[in-house]
N, C-alpha and C positions, 0 to 999 in steps of 0.2 A: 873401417868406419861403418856405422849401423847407421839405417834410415832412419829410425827413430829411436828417439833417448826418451827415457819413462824416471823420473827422479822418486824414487821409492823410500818413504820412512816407516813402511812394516804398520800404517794404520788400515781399514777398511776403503780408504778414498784411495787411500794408493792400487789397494790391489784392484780397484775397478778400473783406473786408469790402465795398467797393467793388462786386467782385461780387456779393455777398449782396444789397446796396443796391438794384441793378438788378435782380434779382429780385424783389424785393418791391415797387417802385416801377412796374414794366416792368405786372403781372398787379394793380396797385391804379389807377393812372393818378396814380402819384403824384410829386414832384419831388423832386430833390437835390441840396443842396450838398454837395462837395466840398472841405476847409477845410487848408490845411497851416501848422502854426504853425514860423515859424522864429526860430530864436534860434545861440546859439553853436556849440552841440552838434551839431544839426540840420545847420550848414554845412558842419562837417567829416564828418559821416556821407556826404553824396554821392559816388555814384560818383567816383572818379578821372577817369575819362573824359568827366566833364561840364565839369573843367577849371574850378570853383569857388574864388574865395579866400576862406576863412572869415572875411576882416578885411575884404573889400569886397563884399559877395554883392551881384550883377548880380540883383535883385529881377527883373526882365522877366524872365531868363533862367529863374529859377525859376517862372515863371508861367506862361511860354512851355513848358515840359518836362512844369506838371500838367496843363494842356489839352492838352496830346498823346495823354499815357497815360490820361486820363479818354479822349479820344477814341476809343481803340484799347480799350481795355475796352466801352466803348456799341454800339462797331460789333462787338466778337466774343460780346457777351452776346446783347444785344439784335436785331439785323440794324437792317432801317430802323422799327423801331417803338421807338427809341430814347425811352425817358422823360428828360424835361427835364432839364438839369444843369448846374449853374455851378460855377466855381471860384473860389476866395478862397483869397490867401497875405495872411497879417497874424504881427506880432513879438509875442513873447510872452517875456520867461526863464523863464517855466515852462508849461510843455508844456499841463496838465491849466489851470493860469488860464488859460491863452489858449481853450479851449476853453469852460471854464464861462463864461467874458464872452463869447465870439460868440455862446457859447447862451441867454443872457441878453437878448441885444441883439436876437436875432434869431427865439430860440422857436420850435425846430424839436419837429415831435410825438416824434421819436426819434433817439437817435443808437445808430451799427451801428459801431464797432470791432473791429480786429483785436487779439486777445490774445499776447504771445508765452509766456504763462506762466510761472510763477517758476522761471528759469531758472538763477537763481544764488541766492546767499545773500543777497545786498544783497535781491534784488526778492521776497525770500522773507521779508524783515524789513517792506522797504516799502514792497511791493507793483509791482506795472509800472503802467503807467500806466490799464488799464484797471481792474483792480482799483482801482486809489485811487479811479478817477470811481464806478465800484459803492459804495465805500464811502463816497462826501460822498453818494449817495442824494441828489441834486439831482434828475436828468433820467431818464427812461426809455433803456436803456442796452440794446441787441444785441450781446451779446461774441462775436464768430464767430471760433472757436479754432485753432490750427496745425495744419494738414495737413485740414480741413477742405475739401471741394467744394462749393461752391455750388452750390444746386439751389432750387428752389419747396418751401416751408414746408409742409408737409401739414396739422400739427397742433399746438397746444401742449401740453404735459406741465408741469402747474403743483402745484409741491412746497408742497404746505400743510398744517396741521397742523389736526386738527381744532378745537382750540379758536380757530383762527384763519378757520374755514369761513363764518361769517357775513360779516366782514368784507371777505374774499376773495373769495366767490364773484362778487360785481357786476363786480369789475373784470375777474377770468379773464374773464367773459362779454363785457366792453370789448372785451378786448385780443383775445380771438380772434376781434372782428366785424371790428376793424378788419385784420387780418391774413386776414381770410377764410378762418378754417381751422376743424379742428374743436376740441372743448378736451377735456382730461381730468384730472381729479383723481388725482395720487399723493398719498398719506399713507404713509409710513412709518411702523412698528406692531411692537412686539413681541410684542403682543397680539392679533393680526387677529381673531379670535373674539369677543371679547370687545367690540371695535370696530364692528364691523360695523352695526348696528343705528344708529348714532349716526349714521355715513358717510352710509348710506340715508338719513335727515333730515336732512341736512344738504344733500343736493345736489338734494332730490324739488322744490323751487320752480324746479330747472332742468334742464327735460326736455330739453337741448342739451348738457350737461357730463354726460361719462361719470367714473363714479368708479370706482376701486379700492383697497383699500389693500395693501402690500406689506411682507411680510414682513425686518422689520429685522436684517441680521446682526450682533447684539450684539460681534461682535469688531470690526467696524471704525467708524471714527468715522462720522458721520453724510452728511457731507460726503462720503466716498469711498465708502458705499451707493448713491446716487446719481450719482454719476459711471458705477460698475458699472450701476447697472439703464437707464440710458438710453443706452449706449454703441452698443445695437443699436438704438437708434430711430432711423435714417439720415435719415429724413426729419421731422423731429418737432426744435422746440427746448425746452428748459428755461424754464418758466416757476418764477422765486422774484420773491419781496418782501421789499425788505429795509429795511431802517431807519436813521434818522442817527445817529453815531454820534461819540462824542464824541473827542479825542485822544488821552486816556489808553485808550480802547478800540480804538483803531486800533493804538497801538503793542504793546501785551499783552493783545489779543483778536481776533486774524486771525478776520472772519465768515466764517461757512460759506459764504457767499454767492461770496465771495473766492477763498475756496478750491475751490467748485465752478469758477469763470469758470478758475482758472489750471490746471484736470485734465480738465474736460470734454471730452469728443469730439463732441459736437452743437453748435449755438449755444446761447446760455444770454440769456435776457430777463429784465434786473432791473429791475422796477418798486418807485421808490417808495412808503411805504403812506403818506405823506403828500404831494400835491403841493404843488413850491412852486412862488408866484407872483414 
């Protein structure tokens, strides 16, 4: 079992996540798989010059191409201190089932995704593929977004609400031990004064999480305050939690969650507030 699973379709989002991967694995001693689901779609997306029939895909060939490019990613991220990496091609008709069963089967502690963002109206209705895995709130999820540079994680920036500060804090403290970085409390507030006082109790049992709250701009939704206020944190990802949610709310209640992963400029880390087994 690898610490982390990286779902790889051979575009440019992939191999940053990929990259991302290897930063975090490379500076943790941790391992990864590598997973490409193919199906129909998938066949015809391949280069031309790979010379693929989408009605008989040469499986070796595709397996033969993802140990290459894993290759040549380990050796330009990493040099020879390459962290362990396997790769896995398995069939799937849908992108996101083939992912949730290998993670299923297999129980990797996170998966790092590339996001292409709701790029059209279709994936703005139903999401791309990384939002939809954010929004079934299964697995711990790293969305590393377009035009993105991978670098070493400094810090987490975890968007919590005060009424949610008990519940939350244990796990921000998890999740930034196991990331080895530092943590810090956003709370968005249109009240900050009035706040304050609350924020301070709420984080004084953890003299390792720095708090703040920050000032809400009542003209824009909530979702895109935060995209704005983390946009300069280069080094630093979004920490949310977010919750499962039912069908009827996926299709007539796009999460914020969602919405952050498809507008952010930093990575964005959605942790479940429930896990499942």
């Amino acid at each position: 079992m690898a610490n982390i699973l990286v779902p790889f379709d051979f575009s440019p989002n992939a191999i940053s996540a990929l990259d991302q991967a290897l930063y975090i694995a490379n500076d943790k001693g941790l391992t990864i798989e590598v997973l490409h689901i193919l199906n129909f779609k998938a066949a015809h997306d391949y280069p031309n010059e790979w010379h693929i029939d989408p009605h008989h895909v040469d499986l070796g060939a595709i397996e033969a191409k993802l140990a290459e490019i894993v290759a040549e990613r380990s050796a330009a991220c990493c040099g020879e201190a390459t962290p362990t990496v396997t790769t896995s091609v398995r069939e799937s008709v849908m992108i996101n089932g083939g992912i949730i069963n290998h993670m299923l089967e297999n129980k990797a502690e996170l998966i790092v995704m590339g996001t292409h963002g709701a790029s059209n109206a279709v994936e703005r209705f139903w999401g791309s593929n990384t939002s939809t895995m954010i929004n079934h709130s299964l697995f711990p999820i790293l969305a590393v977004p377009r035009d993105w540079h991978p670098m070493k994680i400094e810090e987490l920036l975890a968007a919590i609400s005060l009424k949610e500060a008990k519940t939350c804090l244990p796990k921000l403290a998890e999740w930034a031990n196991w990331f080895n970085v530092k943590a810090e409390v956003i709370s968005l507030t249109s009240v900050p004064e009035a706040d304050q006082d609350e924020m301070e109790a709420a984080v004084r049992a953890y003299p390792e999480i720095t708090a703040h709250l920050v000032p809400k701009k009542d003209d824009l939704p909530m979702w895109k305050n935060l995209v704005n206020y983390t946009a300069d944190r280069k080094k630093a990802a979004l920490l949310m939690f977010v919750h499962e949610r039912n069908v009827f709310d996926k299709l007539f209640n796009y999460s914020i969650t969602s919405k952050v992963a498809d507008g952010i400029h930093i990575p964005l880390l959605a942790i479940p507030t429930t896990k499942k087994s």
